[in-house]
N, C-alpha and C positions, 0 to 999 in steps of 0.2 A: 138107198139112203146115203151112201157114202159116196155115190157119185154124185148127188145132188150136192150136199157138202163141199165139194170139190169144185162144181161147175159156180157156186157162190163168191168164195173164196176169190176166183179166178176172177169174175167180174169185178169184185171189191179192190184188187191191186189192179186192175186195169183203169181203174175209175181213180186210183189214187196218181197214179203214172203219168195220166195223160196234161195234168193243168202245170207239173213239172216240163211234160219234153215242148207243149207250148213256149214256156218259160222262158224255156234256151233258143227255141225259133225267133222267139222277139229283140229289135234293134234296142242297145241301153240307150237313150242320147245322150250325146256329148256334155261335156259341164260348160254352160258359160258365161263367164263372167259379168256382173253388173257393167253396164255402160260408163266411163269416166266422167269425175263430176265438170260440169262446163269451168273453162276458169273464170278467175277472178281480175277483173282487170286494176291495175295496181296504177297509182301516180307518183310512186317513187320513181325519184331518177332525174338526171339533168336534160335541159331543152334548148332550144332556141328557137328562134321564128322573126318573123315581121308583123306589122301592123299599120293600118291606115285609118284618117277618120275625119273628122271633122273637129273645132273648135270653137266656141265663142268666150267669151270673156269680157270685163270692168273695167276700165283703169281711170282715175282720175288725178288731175293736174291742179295742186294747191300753191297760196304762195307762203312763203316763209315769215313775211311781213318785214323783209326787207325793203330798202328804197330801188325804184324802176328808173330808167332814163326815160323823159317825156321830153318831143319838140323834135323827135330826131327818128333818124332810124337805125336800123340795129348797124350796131358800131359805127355809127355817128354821136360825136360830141351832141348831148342835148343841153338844154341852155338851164333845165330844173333838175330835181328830182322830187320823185313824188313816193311813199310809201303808202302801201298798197298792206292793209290787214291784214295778220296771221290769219292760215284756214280760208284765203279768198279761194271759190274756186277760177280756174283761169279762162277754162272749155267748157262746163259741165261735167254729165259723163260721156266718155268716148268706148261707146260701144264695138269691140272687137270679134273678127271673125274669120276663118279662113281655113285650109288643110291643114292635117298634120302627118306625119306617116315617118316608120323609123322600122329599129330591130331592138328585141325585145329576147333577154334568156335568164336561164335561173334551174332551180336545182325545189324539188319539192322530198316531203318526207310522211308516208302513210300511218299511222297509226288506226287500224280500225274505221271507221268512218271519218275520223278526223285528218284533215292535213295540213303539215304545216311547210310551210317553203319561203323562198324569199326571189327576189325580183328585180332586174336591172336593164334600165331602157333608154335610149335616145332616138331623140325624134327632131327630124328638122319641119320650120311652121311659115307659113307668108300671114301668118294672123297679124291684123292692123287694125287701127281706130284711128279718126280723128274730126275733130270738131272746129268750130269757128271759137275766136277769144272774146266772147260773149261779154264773158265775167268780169275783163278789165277796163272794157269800156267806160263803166261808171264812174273810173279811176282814171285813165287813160285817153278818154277823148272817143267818138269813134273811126275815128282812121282806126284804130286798132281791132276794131269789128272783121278789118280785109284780113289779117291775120289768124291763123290757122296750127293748132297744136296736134300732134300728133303721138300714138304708144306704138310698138312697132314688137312685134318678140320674135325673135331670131333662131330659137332651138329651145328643147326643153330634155330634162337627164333628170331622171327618178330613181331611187333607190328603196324599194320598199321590201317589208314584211307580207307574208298572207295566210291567211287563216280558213282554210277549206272543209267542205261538207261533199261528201259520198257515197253513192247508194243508200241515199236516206229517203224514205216516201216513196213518192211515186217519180225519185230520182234512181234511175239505174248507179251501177259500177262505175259506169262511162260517164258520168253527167257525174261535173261539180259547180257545185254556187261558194263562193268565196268571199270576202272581204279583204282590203289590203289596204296598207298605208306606210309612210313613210317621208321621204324628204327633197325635196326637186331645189335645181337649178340653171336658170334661164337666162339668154342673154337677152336683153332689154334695149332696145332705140325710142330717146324722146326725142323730139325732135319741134320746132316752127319754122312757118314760113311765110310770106305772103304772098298771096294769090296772082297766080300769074308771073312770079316772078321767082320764084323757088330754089334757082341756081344759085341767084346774089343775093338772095337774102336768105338764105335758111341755114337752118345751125340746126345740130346734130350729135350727141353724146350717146354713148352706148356703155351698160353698165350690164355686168355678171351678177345675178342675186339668187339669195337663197330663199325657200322658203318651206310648206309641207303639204302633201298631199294624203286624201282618203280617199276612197273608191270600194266598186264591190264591180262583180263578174261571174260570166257564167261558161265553161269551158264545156267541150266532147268530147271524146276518144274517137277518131274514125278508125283506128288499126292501125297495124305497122309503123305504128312509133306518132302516127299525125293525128292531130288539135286542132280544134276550133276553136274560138271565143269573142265574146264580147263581154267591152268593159267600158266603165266611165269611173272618169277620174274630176275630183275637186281639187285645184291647185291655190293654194295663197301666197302670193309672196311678201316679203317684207316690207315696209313701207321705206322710201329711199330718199334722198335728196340728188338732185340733179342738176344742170346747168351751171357749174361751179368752173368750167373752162372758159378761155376766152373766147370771146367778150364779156361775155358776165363772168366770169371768177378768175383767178391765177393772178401774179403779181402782188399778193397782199389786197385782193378786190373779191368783192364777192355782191355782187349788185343785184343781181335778180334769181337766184336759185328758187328751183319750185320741187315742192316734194310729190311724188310717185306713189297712186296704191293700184295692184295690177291681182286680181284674180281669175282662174280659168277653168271653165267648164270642157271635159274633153270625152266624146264620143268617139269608140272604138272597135274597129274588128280586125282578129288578126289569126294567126296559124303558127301552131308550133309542132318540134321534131324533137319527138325523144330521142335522144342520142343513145343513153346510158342510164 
């Protein structure tokens, strides 16, 4: 009986033994750590880049309702004068179009999905318009039908605000849609002449104006600091008076001034570099 006792016993600690020295036989594995979260791609920071694009635009040529010289040609003594209705048009409209392309930088700031930043640009244009002088014929005779008015815009400089949206929807980190606006200024060539002969007869004024711009866009983050975007901008400028040089103005004269209204539509793509 006491060996039985004995030989139980002996199984019972051999059966407690053995799922311990397992235990110790088995590899612990290593601890490790969750994965880092992906970053977060951020549009704080200053930039700069270029851009290119296209342009069309409005401009039309009114008269002041000042007196014209008729009988003659331009800066020729003419034997009348004849006045010509406030708000005549001269051309119609002189529908404008051509390149545009410059460099573009600015400085943005992240708040959450919102961003705010601002934005300074210039761009040089060969955008032009020009019409026959339809309008004065009824006044003028038509010999002045051969005559030809022209808008000319020589560079455009914006300064604007913008108002950004990111990682909203089904827009990533990298992708923002924006709004911006602000204030341009352009330099301006009016210009006639008549047909065929444009050397000796044409005149030519250029004028610096101010006006304001609105627009919206939509940019990407490609990495290492580079952007993409496209944008379009509405431009208006002020309405102007013109042709106040000689032959029609200076000297205490002012005989044929005609007023200026110029708007522009500007399609855009361009690439920027985050610096900082």
């Amino acid at each position: 009986m006491k060996k039985l006792l004995l030989g139980s016993a002996a199984l019972v600690a051999l059966g407690l033994g053995a799922p311990a020295a397992l235990a110790a036989d088995r590899a612990v594995p290593a601890y490790a750590p969750p994965p880092p979260p992906v970053p977060v791609y951020t549009w704080s920071g200053c930039y700069a880049g270029a851009n290119a694009g296209t342009s069309t635009g409005r401009s039309q040529q009114t008269t002041l309702g000042n007196t014209i010289l008729t009988g003659g040609g331009l800066g020729v003594p003419a034997p009348a004068l004849t006045t010509v209705p406030v708000g005549s048009s001269i051309a119609g409209d002189l529908n404008l179009s051509g390149f545009i392309g410059g460099f573009q930088g600015g400085c943005n700031y992240q708040m959450g999905m919102w961003v705010v930043g601002f934005e300074g640009d210039g761009m040089v244009t060969n955008k032009e318009g020009q019409n026959f002088e339809v309008g004065l014929v009824p006044f003028l005779g038509n010999g002045r039908a051969n005559w030809i008015s022209q808008t000319q815009e020589r560079w455009l400089v914006t300064a604007r605000g913008k108002l950004g949206l990111a990682g909203w929807g089904w827009f990533g980190d990298k992708s923002m849609v924006y709004i911006t606006g602000g204030a341009a200024w352009a330099k301006i060539d009016t210009s006639e002449f008549l047909v065929g002969v444009q050397t000796g007869t044409g005149h030519q004024e250029s004028n610096t104006r101010t006006g304001w711009t609105l627009g919206a866009g939509y940019e990407y983050a490609l990495g290492y600091g580079w952007s993409i975007k496209g944008e379009y901008l509405y431009v208006k400028f002020d309405d102007y008076t013109t042709f106040t040089q000689p032959p029609f103005g200076g000297f205490g004269l002012n005989l044929a001034p005609r007023s200026v209204k110029l708007n522009d539509n500007i399609f855009r793509a361009g690439m920027n570099y985050k610096f900082w």
